[in-house]
C-alpha positions in Angstrom: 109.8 75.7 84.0 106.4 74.0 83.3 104.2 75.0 80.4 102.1 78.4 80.8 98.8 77.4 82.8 95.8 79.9 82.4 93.9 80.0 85.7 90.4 81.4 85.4 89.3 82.6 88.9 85.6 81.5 90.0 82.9 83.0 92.0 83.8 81.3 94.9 87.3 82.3 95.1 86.4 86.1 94.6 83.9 85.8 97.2 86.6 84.3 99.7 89.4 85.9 98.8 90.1 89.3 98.8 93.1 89.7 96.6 91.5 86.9 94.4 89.1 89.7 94.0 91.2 92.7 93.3 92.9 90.8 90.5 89.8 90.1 88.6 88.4 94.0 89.3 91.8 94.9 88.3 93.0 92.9 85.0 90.0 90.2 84.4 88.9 87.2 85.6 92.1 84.8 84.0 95.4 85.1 85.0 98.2 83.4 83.3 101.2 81.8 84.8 104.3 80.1 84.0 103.6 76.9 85.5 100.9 74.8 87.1 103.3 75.1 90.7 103.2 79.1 90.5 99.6 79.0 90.3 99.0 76.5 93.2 101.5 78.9 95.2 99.7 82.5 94.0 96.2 80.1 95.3 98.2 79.6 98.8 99.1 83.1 99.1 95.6 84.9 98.2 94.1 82.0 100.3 92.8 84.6 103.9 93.3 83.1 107.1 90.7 80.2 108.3 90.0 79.4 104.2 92.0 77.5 101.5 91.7 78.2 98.0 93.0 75.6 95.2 93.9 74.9 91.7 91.8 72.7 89.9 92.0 71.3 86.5 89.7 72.2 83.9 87.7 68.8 82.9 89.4 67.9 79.3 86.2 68.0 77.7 85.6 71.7 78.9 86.2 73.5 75.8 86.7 76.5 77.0 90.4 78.8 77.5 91.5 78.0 80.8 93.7 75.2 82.0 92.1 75.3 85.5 90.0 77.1 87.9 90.9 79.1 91.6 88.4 77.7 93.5 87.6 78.5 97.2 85.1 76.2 99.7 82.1 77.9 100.5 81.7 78.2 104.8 77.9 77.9 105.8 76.7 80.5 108.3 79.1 79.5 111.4 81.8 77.1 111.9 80.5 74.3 112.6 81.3 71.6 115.7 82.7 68.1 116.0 80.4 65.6 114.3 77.9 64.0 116.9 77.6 60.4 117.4 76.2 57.9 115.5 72.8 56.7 116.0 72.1 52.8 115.7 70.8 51.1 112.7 68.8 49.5 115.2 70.4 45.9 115.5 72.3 45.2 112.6 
C-alpha cells in the first residue's frame, strides 16, 4: 500500500452527501486512510445518486494537516437543460 492520506471533508461534501455527513457528526471532520486510492473509492461510495464527490489534493503551500479535501459540486436550484445555441458575433 500507498502512504496514509488524511482527507479532511468540506462543506460541500457534507451538504451533498449524507454519509459524508455522518462521519464528520460522528468522529470529526478528517478521516485517515491508507492510501490516496481508498480515499478516492470511500469518495465513490458516499457519493448519492445524481452527484459525484472527489478527492482533491491539498495545494502544497496549504500548511495545514490534511493531504486533501472530499469535495462535492454544488447543484443550483434545478437541473438544468442542454446549452442553447450560439448567438452571432455579428459577422466575424
Amino acid at each position: 500500500m500507498g502512504e496514509a492520506y488524511l482527507v479532511a471533508v468540506k462543506p460541500s461534501a457534507r451538504r451533498t452527501s449524507r454519509a459524508a455527513a455522518e462521519w464528520v457528526a460522528e468522529r470529526g471532520p478528517r478521516r485517515r486512510f491508507d492510501s490516496k486510492q481508498l480515499a478516492r473509492e470511500w469518495a465513490r461510495e458516499t457519493s448519492p445518486q445524481g452527484h459525484t464527490l472527489w478527492i482533491q489534493d491539498a495545494h502544497p503551500l496549504d500548511s495545514g494537516p490534511a493531504d486533501g479535501y472530499l469535495l462535492a459540486r454544488r447543484h443550483r436550484g434545478h437541473d438544468r437543460g442542454p446549452p442553447g445555441e450560439q448567438a452571432s458575433l455579428g459577422g466575424c
